[in-house]
C-alpha positions as CSV (number, residue, x, y, z in Angstrom):
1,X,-22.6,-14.6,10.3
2,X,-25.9,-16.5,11.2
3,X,-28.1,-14.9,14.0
4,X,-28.0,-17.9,15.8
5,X,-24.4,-18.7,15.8
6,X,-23.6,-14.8,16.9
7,X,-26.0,-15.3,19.6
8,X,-24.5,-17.9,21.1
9,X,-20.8,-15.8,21.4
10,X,-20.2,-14.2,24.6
11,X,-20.6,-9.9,24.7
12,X,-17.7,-8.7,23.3
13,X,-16.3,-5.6,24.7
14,X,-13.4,-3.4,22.5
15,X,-10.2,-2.4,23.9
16,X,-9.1,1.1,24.5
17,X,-7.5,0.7,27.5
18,X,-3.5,1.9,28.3
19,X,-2.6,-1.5,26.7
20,X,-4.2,-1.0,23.0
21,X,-2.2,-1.2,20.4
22,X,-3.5,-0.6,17.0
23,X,-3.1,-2.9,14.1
24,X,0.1,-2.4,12.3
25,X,0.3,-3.6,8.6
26,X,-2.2,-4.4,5.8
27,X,-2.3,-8.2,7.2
28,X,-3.4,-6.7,10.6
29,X,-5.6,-4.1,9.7
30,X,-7.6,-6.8,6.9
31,X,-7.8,-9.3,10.1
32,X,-9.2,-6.4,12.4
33,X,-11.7,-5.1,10.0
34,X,-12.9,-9.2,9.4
35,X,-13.6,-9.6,13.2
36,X,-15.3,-5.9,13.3
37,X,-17.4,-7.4,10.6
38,X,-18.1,-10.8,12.1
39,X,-18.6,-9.4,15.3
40,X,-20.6,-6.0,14.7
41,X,-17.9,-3.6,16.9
42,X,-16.3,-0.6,15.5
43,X,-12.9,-1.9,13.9
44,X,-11.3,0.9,16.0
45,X,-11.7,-0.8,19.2
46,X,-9.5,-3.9,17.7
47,X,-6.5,-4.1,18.8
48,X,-3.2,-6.4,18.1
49,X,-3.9,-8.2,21.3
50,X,-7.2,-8.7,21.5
51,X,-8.9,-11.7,22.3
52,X,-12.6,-12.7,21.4
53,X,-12.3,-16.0,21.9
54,X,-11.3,-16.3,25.4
């Protein structure tokens, strides 16, 4: 992803709190490794309910 346009995105934090819940299925866990890529966070901190975008 461009510098700039990763710049401009809010800090994202990961989510290992009571409510994580991994990713369950290949769909999931191809989605969760995209946004660890795109966002530069450890693919372990995505879970099923996360929300970057918010």
């Amino acid at each position: 992803m461009a510098r700039w346009i990763k710049a401009a995105l809010p800090a994202v934090e990961g989510e290992q709190g009571e409510n994580y819940e991994a990713p369950r299925g290949e769909l999931e866990e191809l989605l969760a490794s995209l946004w660890s890529s795109m966002l530069d966070i450890d693919v372990a901190h995505i879970g099923r309910q996360a929300h970057f975008l918010t």
